[in-house]
N, C-alpha and C positions, 0 to 999 in steps of 0.2 A: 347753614352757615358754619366754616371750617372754625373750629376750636385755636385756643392757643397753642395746644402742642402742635395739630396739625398744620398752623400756619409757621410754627418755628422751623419744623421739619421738610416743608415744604421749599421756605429760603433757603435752607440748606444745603438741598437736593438740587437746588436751582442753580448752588454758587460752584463753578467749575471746579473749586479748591476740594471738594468733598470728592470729583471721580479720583483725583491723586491721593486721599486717604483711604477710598475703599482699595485702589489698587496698589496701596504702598508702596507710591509711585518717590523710588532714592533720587530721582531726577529732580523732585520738588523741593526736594532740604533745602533748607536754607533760605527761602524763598518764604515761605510763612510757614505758622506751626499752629495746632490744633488743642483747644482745652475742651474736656469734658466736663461739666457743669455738677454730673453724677460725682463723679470721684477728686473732684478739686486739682487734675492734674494736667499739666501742657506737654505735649509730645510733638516731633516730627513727621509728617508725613507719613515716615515708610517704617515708621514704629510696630513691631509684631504684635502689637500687645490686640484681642479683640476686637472687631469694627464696633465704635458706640453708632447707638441709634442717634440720627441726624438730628433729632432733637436737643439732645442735650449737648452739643458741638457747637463751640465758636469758634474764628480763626483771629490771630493775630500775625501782625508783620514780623517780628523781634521778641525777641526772649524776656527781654523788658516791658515791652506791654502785655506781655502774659501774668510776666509776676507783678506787675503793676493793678492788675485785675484781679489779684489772691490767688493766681494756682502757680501749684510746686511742679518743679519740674518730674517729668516721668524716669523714673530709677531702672527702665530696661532701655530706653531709646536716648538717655542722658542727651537731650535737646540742649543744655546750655553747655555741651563741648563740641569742639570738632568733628563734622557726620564724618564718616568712612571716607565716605567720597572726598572729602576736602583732605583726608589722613592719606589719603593716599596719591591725589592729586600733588598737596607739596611734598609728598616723598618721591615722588617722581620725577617732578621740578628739581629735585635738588640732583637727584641721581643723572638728570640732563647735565647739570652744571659741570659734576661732575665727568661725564663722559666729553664733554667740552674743555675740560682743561687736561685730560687725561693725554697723553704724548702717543699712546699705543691705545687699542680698541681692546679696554675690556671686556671680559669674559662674561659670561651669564654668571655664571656661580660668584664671582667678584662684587657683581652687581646685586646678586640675591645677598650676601653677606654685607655687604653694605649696610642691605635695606631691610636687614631683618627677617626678610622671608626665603621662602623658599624658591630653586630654578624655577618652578612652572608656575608655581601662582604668581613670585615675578613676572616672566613671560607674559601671563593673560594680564593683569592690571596693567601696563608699561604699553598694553598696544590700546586697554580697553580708553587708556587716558589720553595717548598720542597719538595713537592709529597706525603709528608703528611699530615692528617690535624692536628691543634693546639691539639688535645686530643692525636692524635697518638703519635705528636712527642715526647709532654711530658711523653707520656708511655715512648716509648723509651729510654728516656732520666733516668727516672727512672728506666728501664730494665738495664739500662746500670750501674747504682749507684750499684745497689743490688750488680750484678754479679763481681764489684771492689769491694765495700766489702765483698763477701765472699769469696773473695782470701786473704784476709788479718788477722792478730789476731782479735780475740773480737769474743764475742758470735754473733750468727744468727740474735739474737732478736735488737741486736744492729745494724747490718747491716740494717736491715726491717726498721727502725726508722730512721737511717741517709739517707736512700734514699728517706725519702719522705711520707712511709704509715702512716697514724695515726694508726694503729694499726697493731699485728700481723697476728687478725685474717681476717683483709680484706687482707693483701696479701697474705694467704694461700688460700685465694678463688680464687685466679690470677696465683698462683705461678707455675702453668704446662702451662699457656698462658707465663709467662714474662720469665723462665728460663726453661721449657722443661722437670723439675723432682720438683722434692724438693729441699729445699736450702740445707738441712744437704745432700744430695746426689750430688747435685752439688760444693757441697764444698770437698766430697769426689773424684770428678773427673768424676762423674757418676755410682757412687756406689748406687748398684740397681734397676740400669736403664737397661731394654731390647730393645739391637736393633739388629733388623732384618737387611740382609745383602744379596747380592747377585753378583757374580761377571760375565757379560757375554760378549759376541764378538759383536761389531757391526763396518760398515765401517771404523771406525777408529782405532778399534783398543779394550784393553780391558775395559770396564767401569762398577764401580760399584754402587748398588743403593742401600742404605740404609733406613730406614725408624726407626723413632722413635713412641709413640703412637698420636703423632698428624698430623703424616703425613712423605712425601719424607725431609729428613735432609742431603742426601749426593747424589751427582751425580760426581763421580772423573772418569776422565780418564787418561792412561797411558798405558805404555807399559810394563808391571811388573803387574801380577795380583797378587804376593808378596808384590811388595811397594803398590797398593790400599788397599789393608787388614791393612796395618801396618799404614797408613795414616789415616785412619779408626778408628783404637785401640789409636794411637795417641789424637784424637781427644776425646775419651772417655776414657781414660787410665786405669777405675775402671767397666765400663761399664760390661756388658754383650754381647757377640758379638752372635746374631744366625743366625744359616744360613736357607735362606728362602729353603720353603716347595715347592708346586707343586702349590698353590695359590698364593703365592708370586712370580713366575714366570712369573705371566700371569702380574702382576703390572710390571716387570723388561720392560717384551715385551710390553707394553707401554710406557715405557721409552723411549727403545732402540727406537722404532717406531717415537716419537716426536725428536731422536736425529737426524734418518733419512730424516725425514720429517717435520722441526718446524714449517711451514707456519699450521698444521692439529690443533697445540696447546695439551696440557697435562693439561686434568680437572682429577688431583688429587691434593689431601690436600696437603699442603706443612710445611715444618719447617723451618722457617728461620729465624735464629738467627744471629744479631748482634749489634753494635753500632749503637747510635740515627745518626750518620754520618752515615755508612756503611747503612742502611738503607735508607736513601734518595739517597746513592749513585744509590744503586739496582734499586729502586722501577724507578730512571729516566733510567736506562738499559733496562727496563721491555718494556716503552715506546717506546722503538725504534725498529720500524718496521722491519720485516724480510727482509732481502734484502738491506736494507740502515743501512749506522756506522754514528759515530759519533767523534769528537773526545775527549780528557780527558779534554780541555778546554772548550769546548761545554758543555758537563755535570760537568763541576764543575757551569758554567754560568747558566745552567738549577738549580741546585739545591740553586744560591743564594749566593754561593761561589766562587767568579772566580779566587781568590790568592791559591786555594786549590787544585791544579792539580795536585801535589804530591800525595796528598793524595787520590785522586779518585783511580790514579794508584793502591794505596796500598789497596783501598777499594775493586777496579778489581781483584784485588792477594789475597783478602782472601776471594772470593764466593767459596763456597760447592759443589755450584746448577750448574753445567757446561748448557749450553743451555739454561736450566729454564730460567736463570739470564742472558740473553744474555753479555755479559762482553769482547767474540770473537768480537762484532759489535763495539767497540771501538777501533779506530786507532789513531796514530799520525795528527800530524794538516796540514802535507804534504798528509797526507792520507798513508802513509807506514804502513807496522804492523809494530808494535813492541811485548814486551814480553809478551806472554800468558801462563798461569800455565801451561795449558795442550801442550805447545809444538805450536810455528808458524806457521808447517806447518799444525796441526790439523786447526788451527786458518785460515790461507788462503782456507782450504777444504768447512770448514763451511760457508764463506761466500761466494767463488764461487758456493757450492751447493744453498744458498739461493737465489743466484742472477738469475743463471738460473731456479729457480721454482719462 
């Protein structure tokens, strides 16, 4: 018959909270915290201090039911301030705010001075929080001004200038990387624009794959290869729609292959277009391994944002790139599916096929 320690140590070893205390797992902060019963003190997760033996280890939700149980807080991992992670997530948050109201695309070093740190350890935190780095996101940020002013009155040359470019002619040097055509084409809807298009069968069902000149810009599935065409045209309303050749097939059936099989990966160019948001959303979806989800509050906490769960959702609902953008690997925080563009039960296929491969 196990003992009382043995059966304390046992629940412990049992309770998932303890693999994140042995592995000093920073990801768990904040999420619960850990008292030792030996030394009367509560820590966070990823505390360096000695792994205690599982015996003497309880967990609490909050800093308050720790001291409300008599232990002090631990004096190397200071559990009742702000982890790192969170020190560095709102300084990052603010440093967006900041490149968001900024009229020109600050510099790195601007940005390290800012925030205290240094260029390259800026650099690594700013991508480890966004998934971009400080130069991308400000792109973005600026991709994103252009493409609101040229849905609005006022000349091109106006928009170029309120988003940011000191001049026209550097961002006509950019202007097929930041908006996909031209602005007078983009402001047309895609007037003048050639995309390539294809509609074919694969286990789910029908999907289509379009391409613009810098790469794949659409991967839709559905069950209407009518509404994927019109979804399509939607999207470029002024566009040119063509229909691929006998070499364009063979890119399709790459496609359809990676939608089969996404653990193999798809190395072609891609187009993806969106918000300085919707891109951080993506780029942390990219990150998640085939076979494992995550959920909207999970990636809203990855990119820095954790009050913005709404909006990942919404960022989830407006990917192109079905697969590419894995967006399927996102579940509720129970772990249910919820809404996926392409249909649930598409959505539950894709991750039971990835979990069995």
């Amino acid at each position: 018959m196990a003992t009382k320690t043995e059966a304390l140590a046992a629940a412990t070893v049992g309770d998932p909270r303890w693999a994140a205390v042995v592995a000093r797992d920073a990801a768990a902060d904040g999420r619960f915290f850990y008292s030792v019963r030996t030394t009367g003190v509560y820590c966070r997760p990823s505390c360096g201090a000695r792994t205690p033996r599982p015996e003497n280890v309880g967990f609490h939700m909050t800093v308050a039911a720790a001291e409300q149980a008599g232990y002090r807080a631990c004096k190397r991992c200071k559990p009742g301030e702000p982890s790192l992670a969170v020190k560095h997530a709102d300084r990052v948050a603010e440093l967006c705010r900041f490149i968001q109201a900024s009229e020109e695309m600050p510099t790195l070093e601007q940005l390290a001075e800012r925030a205290g740190l240094s260029p390259y350890h800026l650099h690594r935190v700013f991508k480890a929080v966004t998934g971009l780095t400080p130069k991308g996101y400000a792109a973005a940020q600026r991709a994103e001004r252009i493409r609101t002013g040229l849905t609005k009155r006022g000349s091109v040359t106006e928009a170029i200038y309120d988003a940011g470019f000191n001049s026209s002619g550097r961002f006509y040097e950019t202007s097929s990387q930041v908006l996909g055509m031209t602005p007078t084409n983009f402001r047309a809807g895609g007037a003048n624009t050639e995309i390539r298009f294809a509609i074919a069968e694969c286990s789910l069902g029908p999907i289509l794959v379009a391409t613009s000149d810098r790469g794949v810009c659409a991967i839709l599935m559905g069950d209407d290869p009518d509404a994927l065409a019109k979804d399509l045209q939607d999207r470029f309303p002024q566009a040119t729609l063509v229909g691929g050749d006998a070499k364009f097939e063979q890119l399709v059936a790459k496609v359809v292959g990676f939608v089969e099989a996404p653990r193999v990966g798809l190395d072609l160019p891609l187009d993806v277009r969106g918000t300085a948001f919707q891109q951080r959303v993506w780029q942390a979806l990219r990150e998640i391994p085939a076979g494992e989800t995550a959920s909207y509050t999970d990636i809203a906490e990855r990119i820095g944002s954790p009050k913005s769960v709404r909006a990942v959702a919404q960022a989830c609902g407006a990917n192109a790139l079905a697969v590419v953008i894995p967006c399927h690997r996102v579940v509720r925080n129970d772990g249910a599916l919820s809404g996926y563009r392409w249909g649930v039960e598409r959505k539950r296929a894709l991750l039971e096929r990835e979990a069995q491969r």
